[in-house]
C-alpha positions in Angstrom: -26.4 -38.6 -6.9 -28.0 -35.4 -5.4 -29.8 -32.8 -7.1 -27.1 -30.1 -6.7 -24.1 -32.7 -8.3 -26.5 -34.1 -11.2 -27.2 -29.9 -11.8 -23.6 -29.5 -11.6 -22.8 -32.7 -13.7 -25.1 -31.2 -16.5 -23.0 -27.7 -16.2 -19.4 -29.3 -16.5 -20.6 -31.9 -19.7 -22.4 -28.7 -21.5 -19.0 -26.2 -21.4 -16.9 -29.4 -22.5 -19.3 -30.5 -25.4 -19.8 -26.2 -26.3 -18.5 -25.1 -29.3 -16.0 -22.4 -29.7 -17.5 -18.8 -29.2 -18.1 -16.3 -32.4 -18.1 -12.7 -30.9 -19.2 -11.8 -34.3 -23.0 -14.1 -34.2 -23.6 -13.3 -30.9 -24.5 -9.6 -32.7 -27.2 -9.2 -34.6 -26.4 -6.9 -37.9 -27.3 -3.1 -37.8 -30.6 -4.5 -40.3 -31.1 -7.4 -38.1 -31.7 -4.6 -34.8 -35.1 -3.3 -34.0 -36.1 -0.1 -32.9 -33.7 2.8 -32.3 -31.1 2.5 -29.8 -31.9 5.0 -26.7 -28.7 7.3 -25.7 -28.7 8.7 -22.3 -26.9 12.1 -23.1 -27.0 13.1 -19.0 -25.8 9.9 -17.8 -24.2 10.7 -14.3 -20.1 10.3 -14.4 -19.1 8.4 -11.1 -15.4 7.0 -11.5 -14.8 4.2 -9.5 -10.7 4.3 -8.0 -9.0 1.4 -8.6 -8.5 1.1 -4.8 -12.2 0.8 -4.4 -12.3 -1.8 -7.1 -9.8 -3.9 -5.2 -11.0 -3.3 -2.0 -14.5 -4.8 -2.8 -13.2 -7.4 -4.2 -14.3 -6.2 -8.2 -11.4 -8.4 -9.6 -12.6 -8.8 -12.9 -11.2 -5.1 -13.7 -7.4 -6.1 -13.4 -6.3 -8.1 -16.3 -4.1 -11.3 -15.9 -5.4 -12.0 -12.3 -6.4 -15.2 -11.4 -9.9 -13.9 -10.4 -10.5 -12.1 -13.6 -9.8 -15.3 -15.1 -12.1 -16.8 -14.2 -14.5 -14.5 -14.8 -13.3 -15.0 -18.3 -13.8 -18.2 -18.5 -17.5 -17.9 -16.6 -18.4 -15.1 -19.1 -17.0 -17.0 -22.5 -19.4 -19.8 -21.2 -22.7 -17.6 -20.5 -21.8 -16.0 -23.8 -21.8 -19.8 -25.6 -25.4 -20.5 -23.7 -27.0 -17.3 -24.6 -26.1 -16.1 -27.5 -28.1 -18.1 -29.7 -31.2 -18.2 -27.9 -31.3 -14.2 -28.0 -31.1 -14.3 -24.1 -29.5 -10.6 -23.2 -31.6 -10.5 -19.4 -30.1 -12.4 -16.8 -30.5 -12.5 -12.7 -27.9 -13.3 -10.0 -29.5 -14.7 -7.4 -28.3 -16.9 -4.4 -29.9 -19.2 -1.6 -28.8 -17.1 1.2 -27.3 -13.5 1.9 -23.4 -13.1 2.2 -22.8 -15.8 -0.7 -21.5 -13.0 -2.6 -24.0 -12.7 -5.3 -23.5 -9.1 -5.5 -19.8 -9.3 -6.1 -20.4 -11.8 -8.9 -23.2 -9.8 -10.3 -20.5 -7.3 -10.7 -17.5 -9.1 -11.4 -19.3 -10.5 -14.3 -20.6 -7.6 -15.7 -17.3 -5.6 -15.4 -15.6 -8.9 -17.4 -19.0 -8.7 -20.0 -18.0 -5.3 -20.9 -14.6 -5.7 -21.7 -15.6 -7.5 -24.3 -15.0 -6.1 -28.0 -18.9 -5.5 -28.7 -20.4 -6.0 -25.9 -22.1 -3.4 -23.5 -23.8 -4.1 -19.8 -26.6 -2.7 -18.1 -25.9 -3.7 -14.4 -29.1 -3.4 -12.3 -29.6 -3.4 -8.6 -32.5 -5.4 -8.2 -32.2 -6.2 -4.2 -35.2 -3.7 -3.4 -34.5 -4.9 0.7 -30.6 -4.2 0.7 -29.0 -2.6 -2.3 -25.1 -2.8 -2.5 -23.9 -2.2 -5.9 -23.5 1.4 -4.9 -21.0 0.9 -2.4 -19.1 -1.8 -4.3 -18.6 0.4 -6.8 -17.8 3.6 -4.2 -20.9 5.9 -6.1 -23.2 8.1 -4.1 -26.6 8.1 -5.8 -29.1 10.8 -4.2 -31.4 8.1 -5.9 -32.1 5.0 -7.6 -34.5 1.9 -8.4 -36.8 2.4 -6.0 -37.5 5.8 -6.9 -38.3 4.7 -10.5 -40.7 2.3 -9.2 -42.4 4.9 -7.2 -42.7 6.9 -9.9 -40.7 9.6 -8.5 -37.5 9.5 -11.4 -36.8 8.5 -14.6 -34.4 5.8 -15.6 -32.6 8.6 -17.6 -32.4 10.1 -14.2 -30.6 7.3 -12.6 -28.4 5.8 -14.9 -24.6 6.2 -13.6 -21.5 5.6 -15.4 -18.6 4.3 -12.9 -15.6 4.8 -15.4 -15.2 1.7 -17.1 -15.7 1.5 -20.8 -19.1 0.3 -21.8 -20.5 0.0 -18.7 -23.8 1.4 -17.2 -25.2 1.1 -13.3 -29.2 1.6 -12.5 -28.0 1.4 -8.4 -30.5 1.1 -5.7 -30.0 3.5 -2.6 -32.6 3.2 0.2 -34.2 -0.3 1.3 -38.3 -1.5 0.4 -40.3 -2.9 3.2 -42.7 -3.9 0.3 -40.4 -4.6 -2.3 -42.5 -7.6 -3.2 -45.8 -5.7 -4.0 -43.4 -3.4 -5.9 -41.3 -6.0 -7.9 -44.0 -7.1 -9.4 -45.9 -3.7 -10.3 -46.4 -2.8 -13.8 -43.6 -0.2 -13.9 -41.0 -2.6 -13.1 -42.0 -5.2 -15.9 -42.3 -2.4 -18.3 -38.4 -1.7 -17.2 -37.5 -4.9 -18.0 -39.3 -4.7 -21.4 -37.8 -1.9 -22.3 -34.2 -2.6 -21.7 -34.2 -6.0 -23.1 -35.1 -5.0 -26.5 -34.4 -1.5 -27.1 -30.5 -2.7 -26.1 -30.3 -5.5 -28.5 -26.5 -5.7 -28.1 -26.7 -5.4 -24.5 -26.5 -7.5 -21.6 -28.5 -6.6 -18.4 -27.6 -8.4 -15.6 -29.7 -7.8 -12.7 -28.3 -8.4 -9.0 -31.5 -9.8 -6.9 -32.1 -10.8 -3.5 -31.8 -14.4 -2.6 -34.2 -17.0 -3.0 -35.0 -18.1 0.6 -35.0 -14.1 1.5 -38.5 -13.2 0.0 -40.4 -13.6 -2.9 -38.8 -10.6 -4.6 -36.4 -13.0 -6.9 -39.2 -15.3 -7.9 -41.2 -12.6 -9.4 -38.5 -11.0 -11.1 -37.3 -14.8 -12.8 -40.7 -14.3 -14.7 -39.1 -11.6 -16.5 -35.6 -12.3 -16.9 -34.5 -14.7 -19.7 -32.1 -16.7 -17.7 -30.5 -17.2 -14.0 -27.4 -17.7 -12.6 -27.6 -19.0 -9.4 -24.5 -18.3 -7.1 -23.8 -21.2 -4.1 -21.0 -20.0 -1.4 -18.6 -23.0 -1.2 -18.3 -24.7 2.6 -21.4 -22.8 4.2 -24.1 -23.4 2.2 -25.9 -26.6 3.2 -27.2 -28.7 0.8 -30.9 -29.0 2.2 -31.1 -25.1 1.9 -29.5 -24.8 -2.3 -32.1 -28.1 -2.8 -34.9 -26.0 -1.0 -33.9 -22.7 -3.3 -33.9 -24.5 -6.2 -36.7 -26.4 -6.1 -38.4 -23.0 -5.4 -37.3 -21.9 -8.8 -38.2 -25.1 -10.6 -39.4 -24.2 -14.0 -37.5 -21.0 -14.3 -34.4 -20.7 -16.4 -31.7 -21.9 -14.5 -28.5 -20.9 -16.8 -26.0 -21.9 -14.7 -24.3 -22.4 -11.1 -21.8 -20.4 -9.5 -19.5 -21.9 -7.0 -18.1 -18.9 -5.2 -15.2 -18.5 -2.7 -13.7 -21.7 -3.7 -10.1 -22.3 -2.4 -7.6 -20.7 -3.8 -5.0 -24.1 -3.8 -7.4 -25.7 -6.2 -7.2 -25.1 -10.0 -10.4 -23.1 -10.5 -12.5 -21.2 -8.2 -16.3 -21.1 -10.3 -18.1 -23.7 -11.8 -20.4 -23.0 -14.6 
């Protein structure tokens, strides 16, 4: 058995043997919280049309669709495997570009907010080709890379695309040395400071691949958990085992199998 089927092995006998998902202990109590909760008051309104949503492929908006299915059931099972352990930062990462890492970064985080408590920070973390902002259809005159330049603050960046308990932090213009500046002070103290001043947020952060640059191994040290995404049919098998043996000892959470076939029963595993 390779690595890749023992890894997904492990994933399919975890959801079967998961118990059922409490909304309510996921969250802690307002005396279990620390810290006061930051509120953006000048958060930048940016709705996203619904023909933008379906036109990139943002499924995870429209109820009752197969898609948003099962980004139900991908989201019930991240919920099962992270509430416990207090894990509210995650990356989505790939092996390669073009697996669609980006649209499950935000697929997922669209699904995570439509939860009845939950809230989502989505970040755009791919310092060498940000996309979130035209998935989503927004127009940032700037983002990410400006706060780790120093140039905004995060207050300054934060957009809110219409739907209901969902933030963006967006990128907007590409890094040449978006290693050096991945792993600067500033953008670990970003990291800090969303993970636990949002204590019943997620952040999910949308980073480059693994065999692109180093960017997505730097930024696995400070994220509690990984969700690695593996394009069904292209990927080989040599290149996810390379990828993943490059983020050995990190905090794999789970595997992605994206643009399955549609005439099969499900389209993700988890």
């Amino acid at each position: 058995m390779s690595k890749i089927e023992q890894t997904l092995e492990e994933m399919v006998k975890a959801e079967k043997e998961a118990k059922p998902f409490n909304p309510a202990a996921s969250h802690p109590s307002d005396d279990d919280k620390i810290g006061i909760s930051i509120r953006y008051k000048h958060t930048k309104i940016m709705e996203v049309s619904e023909a933008t949503l379906l036109k990139n492929r943002l499924l995870a908006f429209f109820d009752h669709t197969p898609t948003a299915e099962q980004y139900k059931i991908l989201k019930t099972t991240l919920l099962q495997r992270t509430a416990q352990a207090g894990m509210n930062t995650l990356m989505v990462t790939s092996t390669l570009e073009g697996e669609g890492k980006s649209v499950t970064a935000a697929n997922l985080a669209i699904s995570l907010a439509k939860e009845l408590h939950q809230t989502v920070l989505l970040i755009d973390a791919d310092l060498r080709r940000p996309s979130l902002h035209t998935l989503f259809g927004l127009h940032p005159s700037a983002g990410l890379s400006d706060y780790l330049l120093n140039q905004k603050s995060v207050a300054d960046l934060l957009i809110t695309p219409g739907i209901d308990k969902l933030t963006i932090l967006p990128g907007n213009k590409r890094l040449i040395n978006s290693t050096e500046i991945m792993g600067s002070l500033r953008m670990r103290e970003l990291v800090r400071e969303v993970k636990h001043r949002y204590q019943d947020r997620y952040i999910i952060f949308d980073s480059p691949p693994v065999l692109g640059c180093a960017d997505p191994l730097i930024l696995a040290e400070y994220v509690d958990g990984i969700i690695f995404v593996v394009e069904y049919g292209k990927t080989q098998q040599p290149q996810i085992e390379k990828a993943l043996h490059i983020l050995q000892g990190k905090n794999v959470v789970g595997m992605v199998l994206n643009k399955y076939p549609r005439v099969k029963e499900h389209n993700y595993y988890y």
